[in-house]
C-alpha positions in Angstrom: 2.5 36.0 75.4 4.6 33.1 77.1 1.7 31.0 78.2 0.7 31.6 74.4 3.7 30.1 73.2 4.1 27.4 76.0 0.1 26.4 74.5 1.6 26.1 70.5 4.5 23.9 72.0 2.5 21.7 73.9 0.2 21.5 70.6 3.4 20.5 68.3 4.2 18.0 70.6 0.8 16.2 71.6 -0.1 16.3 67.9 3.8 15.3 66.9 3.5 17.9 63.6 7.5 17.0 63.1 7.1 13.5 62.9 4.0 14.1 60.4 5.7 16.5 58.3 8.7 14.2 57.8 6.4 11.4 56.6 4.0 13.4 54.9 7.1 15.0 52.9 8.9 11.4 52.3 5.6 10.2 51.1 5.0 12.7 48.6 8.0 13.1 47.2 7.8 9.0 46.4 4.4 9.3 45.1 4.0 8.3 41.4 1.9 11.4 41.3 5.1 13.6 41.4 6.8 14.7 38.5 10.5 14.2 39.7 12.3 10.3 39.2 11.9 8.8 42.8 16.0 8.2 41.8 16.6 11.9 42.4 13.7 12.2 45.1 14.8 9.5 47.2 18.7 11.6 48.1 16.2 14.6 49.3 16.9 15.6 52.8 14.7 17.0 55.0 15.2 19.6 58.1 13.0 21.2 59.9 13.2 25.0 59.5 9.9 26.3 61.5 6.8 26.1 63.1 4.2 29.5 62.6 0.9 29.8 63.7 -1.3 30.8 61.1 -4.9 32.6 61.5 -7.2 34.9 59.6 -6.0 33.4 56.5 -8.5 34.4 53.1 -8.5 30.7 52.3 -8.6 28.7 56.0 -11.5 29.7 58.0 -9.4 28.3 61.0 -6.8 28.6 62.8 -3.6 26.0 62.0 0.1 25.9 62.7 2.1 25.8 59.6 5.6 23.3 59.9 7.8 24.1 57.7 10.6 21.0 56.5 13.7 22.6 54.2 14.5 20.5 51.3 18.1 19.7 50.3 19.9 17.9 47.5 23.7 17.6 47.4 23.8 20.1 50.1 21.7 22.4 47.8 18.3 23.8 49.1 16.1 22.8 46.4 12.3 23.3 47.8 10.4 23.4 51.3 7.4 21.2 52.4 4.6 22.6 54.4 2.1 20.3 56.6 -0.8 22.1 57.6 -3.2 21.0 60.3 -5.7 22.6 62.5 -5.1 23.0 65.6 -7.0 20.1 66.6 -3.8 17.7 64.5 -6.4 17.4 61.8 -4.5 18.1 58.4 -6.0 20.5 56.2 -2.9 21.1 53.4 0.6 19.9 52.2 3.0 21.2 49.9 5.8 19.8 48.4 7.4 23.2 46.6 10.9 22.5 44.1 12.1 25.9 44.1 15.8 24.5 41.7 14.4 26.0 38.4 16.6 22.8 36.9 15.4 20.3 38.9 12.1 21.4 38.3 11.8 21.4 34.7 14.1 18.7 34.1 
């Protein structure tokens, strides 16, 4: 199990699935194609809550390691962002998910 889990952490590292996950979730949340003002977007913060490996999936044929980013405003969680990539760093899916019911449909 430990070389298992020495393997995933070399892959988060040589593929840097932190770094990406931060941009990918900065870059989203500033895209015109979101429905929140990029005045309220832009005081998101982002942490980094986990990394979980994710296979036999009914929708991903393949493997992939799931990193997880917490989304805060005002010290108030308000969503998560997913990246998704194989485990090859080829990005397969991103979410950007407001959870604040009043952010949300405000």
């Amino acid at each position: 199990m430990e070389g298992l889990l020495n393997s995933l952490d070399k892959l988060v590292v040589e593929y840097d699935l932190e770094s990406r996950a931060f941009k990918g979730a900065k870059e989203w949340s500033s895209s015109k194609d979101f429905d929140i003002d990029t005045s309220i977007t832009s005081k998101f913060k982002y942490n980094f809550h986990a990394h979980k490996l994710c296979f036999k999936h009914e929708f991903r044929p393949n493997p992939c390691i799931e990193t997880y980013l917490d989304i805060t405003l005002d010290e108030e969680e308000v969503g998560y962002y997913c990246w998704v990539p194989d485990l090859n760093g080829e990005v397969l899916d991103d979410m950007l998910v407001i959870t604040d019911n009043e952010l949300k449909y405000n």
